[in-house]
N, C-alpha and C positions, 0 to 999 in steps of 0.2 A: 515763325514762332519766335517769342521773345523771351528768351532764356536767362536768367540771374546763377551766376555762381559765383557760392559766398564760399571763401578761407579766411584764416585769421590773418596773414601775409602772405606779398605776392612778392618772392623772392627766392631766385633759382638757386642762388648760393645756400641759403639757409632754409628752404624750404622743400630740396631736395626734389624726390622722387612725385611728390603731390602738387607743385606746380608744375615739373615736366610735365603729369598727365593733363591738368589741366590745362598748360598750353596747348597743347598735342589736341584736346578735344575743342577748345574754343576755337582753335584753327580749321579743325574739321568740322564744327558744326557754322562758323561762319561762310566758309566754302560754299556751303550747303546750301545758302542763303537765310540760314537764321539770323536774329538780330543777337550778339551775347553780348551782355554785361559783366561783370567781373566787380564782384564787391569786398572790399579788404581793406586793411589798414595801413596805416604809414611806416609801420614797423619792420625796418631794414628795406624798405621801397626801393626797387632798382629801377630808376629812371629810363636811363639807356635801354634796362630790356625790355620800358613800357613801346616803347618808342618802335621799338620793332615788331609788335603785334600790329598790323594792320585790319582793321574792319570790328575792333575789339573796343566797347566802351569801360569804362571804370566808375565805382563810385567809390572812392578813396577820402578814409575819415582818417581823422587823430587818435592817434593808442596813445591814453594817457599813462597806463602801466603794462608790465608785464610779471606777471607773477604766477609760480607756480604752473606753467603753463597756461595760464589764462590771460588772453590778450584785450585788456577792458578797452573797449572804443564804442563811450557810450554815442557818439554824433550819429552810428547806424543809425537809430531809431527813426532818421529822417525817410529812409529808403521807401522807398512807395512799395510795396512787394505787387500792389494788386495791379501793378500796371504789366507783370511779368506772368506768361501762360507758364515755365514752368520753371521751380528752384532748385539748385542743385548744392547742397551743403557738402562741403566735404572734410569739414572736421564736425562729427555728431556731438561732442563733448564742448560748442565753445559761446563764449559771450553773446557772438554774432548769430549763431542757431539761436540760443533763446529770445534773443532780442526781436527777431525776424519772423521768429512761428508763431 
């Protein structure tokens, strides 16, 4: 199955408790043998702990702001969704959810 999970940022430091889980589940649903994708922005991007997901793709656009909790990165709009059997949003309030439904 090829799986899309979209966050506003993918950053352990500042993004706490909701990229641990989604590390935790892209690790375990890659195991698994699905295909996951990981969709997010450049906003506080940690390299290094891209580098240590193995079997994990990315599709990493530019946040040209941040404001009021709203991380604008209009470049999603490229993300093909329909090539994905299933999405997994995990901020329901964000740029990237409206951009992508």
């Amino acid at each position: 199955m090829k799986i899309l999970q979209v966050f506003d940022f993918f950053s352990p430091l500042h993004g706490g408790g909701t990229v641990d889980v989604m590390t935790k589940l892209c690790n375990g649903l890659t195991q698994n043998g699905h295909k996951v994708t990981v969709c997010t922005s450049y906003f506080e991007l940690d390299r290094g702990f891209l580098d240590t997901l193995v079997g994990i793709n990315f599709e990493i656009d530019h946040n040209l702001f941040y404001l009021f909790g709203v991380y604008f990165t209009p470049g999603i709009r490229h993300v093909d969704v329909r090539k994905y059997d299933l999405i997994h949003f995990h901020c329901f309030r964000s740029f990237q959810h409206i951009m992508l439904s």
